[in-house]
VMD Tcl script that draws the C-alpha trace (Angstrom):
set ca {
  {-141.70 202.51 132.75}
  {-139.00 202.28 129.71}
  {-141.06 200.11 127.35}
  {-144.45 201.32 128.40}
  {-147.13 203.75 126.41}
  {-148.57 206.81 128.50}
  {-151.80 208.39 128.53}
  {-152.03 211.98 129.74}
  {-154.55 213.57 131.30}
  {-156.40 215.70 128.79}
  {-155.72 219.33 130.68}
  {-152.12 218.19 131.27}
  {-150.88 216.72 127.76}
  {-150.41 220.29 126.65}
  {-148.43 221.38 129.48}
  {-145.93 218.12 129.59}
  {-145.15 218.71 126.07}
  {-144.53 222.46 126.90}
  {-142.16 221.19 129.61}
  {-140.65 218.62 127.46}
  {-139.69 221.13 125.47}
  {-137.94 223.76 127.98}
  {-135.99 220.47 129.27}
  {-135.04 220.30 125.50}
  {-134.23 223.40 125.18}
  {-135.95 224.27 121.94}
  {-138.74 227.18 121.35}
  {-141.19 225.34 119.12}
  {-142.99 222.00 119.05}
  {-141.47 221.31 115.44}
  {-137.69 221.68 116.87}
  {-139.17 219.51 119.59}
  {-139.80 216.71 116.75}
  {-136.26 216.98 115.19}
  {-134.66 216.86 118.75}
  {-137.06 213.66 119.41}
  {-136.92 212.41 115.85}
  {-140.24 211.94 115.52}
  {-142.59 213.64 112.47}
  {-144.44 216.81 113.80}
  {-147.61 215.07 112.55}
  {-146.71 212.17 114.52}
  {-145.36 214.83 117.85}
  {-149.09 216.61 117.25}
  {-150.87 213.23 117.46}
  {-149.02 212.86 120.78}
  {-150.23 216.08 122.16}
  {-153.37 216.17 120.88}
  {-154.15 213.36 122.48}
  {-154.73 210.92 119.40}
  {-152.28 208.24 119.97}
  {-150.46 207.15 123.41}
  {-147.16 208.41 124.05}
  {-144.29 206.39 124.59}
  {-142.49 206.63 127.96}
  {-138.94 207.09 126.88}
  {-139.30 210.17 125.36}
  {-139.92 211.77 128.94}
  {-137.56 212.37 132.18}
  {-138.12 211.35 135.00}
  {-138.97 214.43 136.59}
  {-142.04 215.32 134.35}
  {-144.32 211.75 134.55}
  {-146.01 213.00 137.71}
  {-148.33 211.02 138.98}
  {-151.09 213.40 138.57}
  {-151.12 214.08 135.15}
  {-151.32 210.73 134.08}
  {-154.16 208.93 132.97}
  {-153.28 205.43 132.44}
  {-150.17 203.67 131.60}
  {-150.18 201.03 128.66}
  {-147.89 197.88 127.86}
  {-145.83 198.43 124.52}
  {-147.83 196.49 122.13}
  {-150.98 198.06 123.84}
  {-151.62 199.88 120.43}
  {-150.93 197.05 118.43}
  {-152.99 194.86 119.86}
  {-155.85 197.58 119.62}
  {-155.04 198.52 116.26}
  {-155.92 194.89 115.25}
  {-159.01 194.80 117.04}
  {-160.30 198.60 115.90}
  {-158.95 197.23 111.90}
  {-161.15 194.39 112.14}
  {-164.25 196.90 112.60}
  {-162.81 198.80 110.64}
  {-163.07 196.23 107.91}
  {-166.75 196.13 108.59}
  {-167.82 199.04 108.53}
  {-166.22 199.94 105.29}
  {-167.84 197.30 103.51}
  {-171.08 196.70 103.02}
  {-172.60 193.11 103.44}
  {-172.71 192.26 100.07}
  {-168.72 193.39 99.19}
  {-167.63 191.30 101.74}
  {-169.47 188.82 100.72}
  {-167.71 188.62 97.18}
  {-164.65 188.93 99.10}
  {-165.16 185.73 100.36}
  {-165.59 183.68 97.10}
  {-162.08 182.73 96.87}
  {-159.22 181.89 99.61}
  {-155.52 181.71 99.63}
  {-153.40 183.95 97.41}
  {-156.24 184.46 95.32}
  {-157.86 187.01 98.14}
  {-155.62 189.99 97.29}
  {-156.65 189.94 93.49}
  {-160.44 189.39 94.90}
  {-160.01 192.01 97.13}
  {-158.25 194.22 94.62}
  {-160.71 193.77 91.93}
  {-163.59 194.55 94.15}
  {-162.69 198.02 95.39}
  {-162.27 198.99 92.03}
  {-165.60 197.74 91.05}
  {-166.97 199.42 94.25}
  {-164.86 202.13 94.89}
  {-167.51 205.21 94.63}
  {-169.77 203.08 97.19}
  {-166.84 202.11 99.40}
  {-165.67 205.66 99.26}
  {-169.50 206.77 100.61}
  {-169.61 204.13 103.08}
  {-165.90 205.48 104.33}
  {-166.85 208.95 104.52}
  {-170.88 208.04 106.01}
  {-168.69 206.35 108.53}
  {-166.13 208.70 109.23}
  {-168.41 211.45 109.38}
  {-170.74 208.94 112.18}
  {-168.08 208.70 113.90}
  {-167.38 212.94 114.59}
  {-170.72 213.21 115.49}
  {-170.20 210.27 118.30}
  {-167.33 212.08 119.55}
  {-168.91 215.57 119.40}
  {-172.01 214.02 121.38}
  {-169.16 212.73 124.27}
  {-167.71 215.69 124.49}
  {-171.07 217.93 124.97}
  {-172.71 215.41 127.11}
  {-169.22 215.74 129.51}
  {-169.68 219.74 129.50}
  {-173.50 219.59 130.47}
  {-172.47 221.07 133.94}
  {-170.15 223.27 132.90}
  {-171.88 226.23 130.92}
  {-174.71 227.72 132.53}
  {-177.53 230.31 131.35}
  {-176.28 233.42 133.65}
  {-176.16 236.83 132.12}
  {-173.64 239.03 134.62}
  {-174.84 242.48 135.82}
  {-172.48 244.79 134.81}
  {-171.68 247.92 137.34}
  {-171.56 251.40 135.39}
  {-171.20 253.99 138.57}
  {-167.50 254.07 137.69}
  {-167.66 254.90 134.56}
  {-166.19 258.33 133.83}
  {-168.26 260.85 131.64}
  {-167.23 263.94 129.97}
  {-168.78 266.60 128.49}
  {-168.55 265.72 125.17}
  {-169.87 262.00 126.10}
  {-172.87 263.53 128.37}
  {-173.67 265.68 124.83}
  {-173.33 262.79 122.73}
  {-175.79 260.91 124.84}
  {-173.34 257.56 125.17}
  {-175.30 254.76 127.14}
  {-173.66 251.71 128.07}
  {-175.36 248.23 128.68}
  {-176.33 247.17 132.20}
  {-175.74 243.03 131.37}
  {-173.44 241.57 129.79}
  {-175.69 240.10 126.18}
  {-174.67 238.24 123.05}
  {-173.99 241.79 121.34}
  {-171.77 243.11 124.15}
  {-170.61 239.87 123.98}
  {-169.67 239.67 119.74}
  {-168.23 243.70 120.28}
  {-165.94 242.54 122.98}
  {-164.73 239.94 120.39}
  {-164.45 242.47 118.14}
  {-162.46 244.27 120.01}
  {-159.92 241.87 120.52}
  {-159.22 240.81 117.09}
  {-159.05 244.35 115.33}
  {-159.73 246.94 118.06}
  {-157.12 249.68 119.93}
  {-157.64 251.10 122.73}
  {-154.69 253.64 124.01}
  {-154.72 256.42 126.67}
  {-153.90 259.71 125.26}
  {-156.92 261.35 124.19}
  {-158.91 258.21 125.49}
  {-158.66 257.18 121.90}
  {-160.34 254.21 120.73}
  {-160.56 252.33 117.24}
  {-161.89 249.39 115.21}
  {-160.06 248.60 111.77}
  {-160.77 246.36 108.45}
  {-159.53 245.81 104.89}
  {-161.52 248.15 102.79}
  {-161.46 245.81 99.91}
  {-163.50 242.87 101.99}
  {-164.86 244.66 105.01}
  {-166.01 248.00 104.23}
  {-169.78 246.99 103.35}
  {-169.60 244.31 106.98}
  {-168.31 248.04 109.08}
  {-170.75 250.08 107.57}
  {-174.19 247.91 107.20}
  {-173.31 245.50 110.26}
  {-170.84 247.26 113.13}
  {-172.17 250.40 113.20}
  {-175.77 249.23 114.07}
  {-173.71 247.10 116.22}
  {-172.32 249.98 118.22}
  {-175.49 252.46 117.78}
  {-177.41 249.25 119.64}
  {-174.67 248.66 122.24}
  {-172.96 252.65 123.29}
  {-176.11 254.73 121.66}
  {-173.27 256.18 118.65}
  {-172.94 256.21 115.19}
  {-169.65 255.14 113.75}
  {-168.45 257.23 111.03}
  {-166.68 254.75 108.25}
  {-163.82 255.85 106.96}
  {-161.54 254.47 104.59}
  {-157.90 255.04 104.41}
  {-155.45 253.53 101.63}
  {-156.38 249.42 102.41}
  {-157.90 249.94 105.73}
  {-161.62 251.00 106.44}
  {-162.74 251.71 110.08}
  {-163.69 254.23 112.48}
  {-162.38 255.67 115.70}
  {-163.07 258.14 118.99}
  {-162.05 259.39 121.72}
  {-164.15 259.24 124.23}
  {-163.44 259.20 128.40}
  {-167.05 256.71 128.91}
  {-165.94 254.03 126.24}
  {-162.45 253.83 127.32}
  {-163.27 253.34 131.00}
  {-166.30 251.42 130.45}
  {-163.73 248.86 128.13}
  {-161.02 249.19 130.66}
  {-162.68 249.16 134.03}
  {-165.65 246.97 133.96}
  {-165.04 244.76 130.43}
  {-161.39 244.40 131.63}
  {-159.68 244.69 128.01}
  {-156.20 246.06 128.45}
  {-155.00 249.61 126.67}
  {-151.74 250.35 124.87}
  {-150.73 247.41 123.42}
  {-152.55 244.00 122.86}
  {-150.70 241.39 120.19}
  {-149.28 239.55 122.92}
  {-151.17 239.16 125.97}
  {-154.95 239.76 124.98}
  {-157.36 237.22 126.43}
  {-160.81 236.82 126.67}
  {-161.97 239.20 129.73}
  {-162.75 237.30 132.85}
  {-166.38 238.48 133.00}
  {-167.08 236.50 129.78}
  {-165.12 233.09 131.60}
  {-166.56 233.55 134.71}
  {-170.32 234.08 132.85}
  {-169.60 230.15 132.07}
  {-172.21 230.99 130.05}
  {-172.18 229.29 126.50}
  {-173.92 231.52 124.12}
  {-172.04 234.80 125.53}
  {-168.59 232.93 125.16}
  {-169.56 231.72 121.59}
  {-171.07 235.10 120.80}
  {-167.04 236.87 121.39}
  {-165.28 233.77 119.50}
  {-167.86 235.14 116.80}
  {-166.40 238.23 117.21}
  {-162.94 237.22 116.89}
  {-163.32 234.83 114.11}
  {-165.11 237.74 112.09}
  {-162.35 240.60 112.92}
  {-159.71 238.55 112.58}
  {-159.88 234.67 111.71}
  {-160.68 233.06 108.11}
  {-163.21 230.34 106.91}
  {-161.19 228.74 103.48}
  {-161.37 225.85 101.37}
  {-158.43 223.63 100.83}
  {-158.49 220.68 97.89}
  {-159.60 222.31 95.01}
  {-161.95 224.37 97.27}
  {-163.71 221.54 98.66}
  {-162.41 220.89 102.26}
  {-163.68 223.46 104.68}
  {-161.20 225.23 107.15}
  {-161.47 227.12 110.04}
  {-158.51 229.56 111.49}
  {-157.82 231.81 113.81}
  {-154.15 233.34 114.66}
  {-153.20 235.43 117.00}
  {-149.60 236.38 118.43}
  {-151.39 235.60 121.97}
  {-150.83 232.08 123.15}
  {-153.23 232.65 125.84}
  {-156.05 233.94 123.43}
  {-155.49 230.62 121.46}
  {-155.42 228.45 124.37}
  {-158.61 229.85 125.82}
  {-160.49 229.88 123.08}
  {-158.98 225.81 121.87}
  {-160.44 225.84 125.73}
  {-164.09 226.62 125.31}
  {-164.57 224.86 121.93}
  {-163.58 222.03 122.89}
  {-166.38 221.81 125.53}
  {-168.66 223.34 123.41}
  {-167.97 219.67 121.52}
  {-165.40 221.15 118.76}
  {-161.73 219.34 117.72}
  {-159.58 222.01 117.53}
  {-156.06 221.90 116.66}
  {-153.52 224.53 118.42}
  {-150.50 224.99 115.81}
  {-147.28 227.29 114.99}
  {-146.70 226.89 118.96}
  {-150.02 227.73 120.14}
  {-150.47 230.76 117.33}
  {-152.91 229.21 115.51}
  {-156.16 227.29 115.82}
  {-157.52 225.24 113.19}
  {-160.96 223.35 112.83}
  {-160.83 221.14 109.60}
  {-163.60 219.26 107.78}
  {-167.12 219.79 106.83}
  {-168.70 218.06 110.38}
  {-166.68 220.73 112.27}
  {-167.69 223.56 109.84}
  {-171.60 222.72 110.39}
  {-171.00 222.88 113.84}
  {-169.79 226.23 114.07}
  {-172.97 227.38 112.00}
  {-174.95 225.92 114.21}
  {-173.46 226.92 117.54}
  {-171.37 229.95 116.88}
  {-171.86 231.16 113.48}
  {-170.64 234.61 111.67}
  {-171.89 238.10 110.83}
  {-169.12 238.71 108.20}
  {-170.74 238.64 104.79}
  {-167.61 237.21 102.79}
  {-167.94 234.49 105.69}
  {-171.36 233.91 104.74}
  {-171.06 234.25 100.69}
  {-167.84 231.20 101.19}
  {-170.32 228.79 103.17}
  {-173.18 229.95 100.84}
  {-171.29 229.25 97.61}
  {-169.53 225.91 98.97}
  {-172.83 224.65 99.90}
  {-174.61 225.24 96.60}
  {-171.90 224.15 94.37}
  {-169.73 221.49 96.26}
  {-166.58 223.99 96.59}
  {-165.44 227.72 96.57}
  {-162.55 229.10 94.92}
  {-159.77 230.67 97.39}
  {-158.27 233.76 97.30}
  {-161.60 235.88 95.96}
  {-162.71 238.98 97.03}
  {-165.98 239.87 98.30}
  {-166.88 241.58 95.26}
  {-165.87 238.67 93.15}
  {-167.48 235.95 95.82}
  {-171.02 238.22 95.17}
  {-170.45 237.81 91.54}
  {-170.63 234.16 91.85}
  {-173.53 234.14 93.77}
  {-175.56 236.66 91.65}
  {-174.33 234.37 88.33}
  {-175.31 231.37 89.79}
  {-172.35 229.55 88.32}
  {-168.55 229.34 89.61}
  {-167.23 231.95 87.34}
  {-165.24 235.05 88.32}
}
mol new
graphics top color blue
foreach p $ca { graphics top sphere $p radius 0.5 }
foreach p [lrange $ca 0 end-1] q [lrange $ca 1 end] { graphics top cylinder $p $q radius 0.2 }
display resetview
């Protein structure tokens, strides 16, 4: 298998690099690329599953059998690459360009060919990014059309008898839902991006940046909650941070018990709950990516302001990898970076298809998309204050 090109499985090319590089002894995929010598963009093509891999760079011991898809000659991608460059060709030029192209032979081609996409180089630059753009959506398409048995439309039942009262809660009138809806859903996500939950005092707590979040708490969460537990969070704001918190015995056990979100400590171990996997149902898992994205992800725009991004960190590899999980059946191309800290969607196809299956609730979220839509591009780095000015000026001044 020395001189051969490997294709991986797509649920196991994540976990042979991970093993590749505990037999390397190294802690992150970018020391994996010096001890290979390979780029990291080249070492996240491999694992991403963009390119084939080639065989050498693996023991033995870790090309099982059962993780591999197919196994390629050397030149496999060579071949290929000539095949895919004459489409390529084609589709990049229109008819009439190629046509011109033609006119002369020999070493006069390369001037030809030079000459022309100069002359055409805003129209070959549409037809590139018409085609590039065609292209997402044909792989999008694949990937839903291969998940059409996997999500379903159930909504679980959710079991309150053991939920604990106390006075104060029985006073206070808390309720708690009896299925498990999109709002539940978006608060669970919530939860797990900015929310505490610790057990002295039964304490609970959901926390923002004042300066960007204060209006999103106090016109959008706390109708959020009053819906959802029947209570009115009282916004407070502290130094930076604006939030609320309670104790309360019903909300902590009705988190704990039956959602299945963990107490004390989070950063490094907080997951989606199983109820929301096991659900399988699409709308309730995008519904608590919402929620996650909104407490503690970003929308940004790279190049001048023009390229849309997508991130969401989280010091939980098992948050990432769930969630790189479910949007890529939900038709998404998302990249898992920093060692499975980060997830990134890039590009204005991937961007449209979050607003149209997942979306946001976070008005600076909204004003960004808003504001890059009407204008071609959004400054970075603005407040939401500043981001509203834009909007109410009608003109990309701050």
């Amino acid at each position: 298998m020395k001189d051969n090109r490997i294709l991986f499985k797509t649920f196991a090319r994540r976990r042979v690099f991970h093993d590749l590089k505990k037999f390397h002894n190294v802690k992150t995929f970018r020391e994996l690329s010096i001890k290979l010598g390979v780029s990291y963009n080249t070492l996240k093509d491999w694992i991403n599953g963009e390119y084939s891999t080639p065989s050498k760079i693996f023991p033995k011991l870790l090309l099982r059998k059962d993780l591999i898809d197919d196994i390629k000659p050397e030149n496999w991608g060579q071949v290929k690459g000539g095949k895919i460059g004459i489409r390529k060709m084609f589709d990049k030029y229109p008819k009439e360009i190629r046509r011109k192209w033609s006119i002369k032979g020999g070493n006069n081609n390369k001037e030809n060919l030079k000459r022309i996409r100069e002359e055409y180089k805003e129209l070959i630059n549409k037809k590139s990014k018409e085609t590039k753009i065609r292209k997402q959506y044909e792989k999008i398409l694949s990937k839903i059309n291969l998940s059409n048995n996997f999500f379903c439309d159930d909504y679980p039942q959710l079991s309150n008898e053991i939920i604990e009262k106390s006075y104060r809660d029985i006073k206070d009138d808390i309720r708690f839902p009896k299925i498990l809806d999109e709002a539940l859903a978006e608060e669970i996500g919530l939860h797990i991006g900015d929310g505490t939950l610790l057990l002295p005092r039964n304490y609970f707590a959901l926390r923002g940046y004042a300066r960007d979040e204060y209006e999103y708490y106090k016109n959008y969460i706390s109708k959020l909650y009053k819906n959802i537990y029947n209570f009115n969070p009282k916004i407070f704001t502290r130094g930076s941070i604006c939030g609320f918190e309670k104790c309360s015995r019903a909300i902590f056990s009705f988190k704990n018990k039956i959602i299945g979100l963990p107490h004390g400590k989070k950063s490094y171990d907080v997951d989606i709950p199983e109820i929301v996997k096991k659900s399988r149902n699409e709308k309730l898992i995008a519904a608590c990516i919402r929620g996650i994205l909104d407490s503690d992800g970003c929308i940004w725009f790279s190049k001048n302001g023009k390229y849309p991004r997508i991130e969401i960190s989280s010091k939980s590899k098992r948050l990432i990898r769930s969630i790189g999980f479910y949007l890529d059946k939900m038709g998404f191309q998302p990249n898992l970076q920093y060692d499975d800290t980060k997830i990134v969607l890039n590009g204005e196809v991937m961007l449209n298809l979050w607003m149209e299956k997942i979306g946001t609730n976070h008005p600076k979220h909204k004003l960004k998309v808003d504001i890059w839509k009407k204008f071609g591009s959004c400054p970075p780095k603005l407040s939401y204050n500043q981001l509203e000015q834009i909007s109410l000026n009608n003109a990309l001044v701050v």
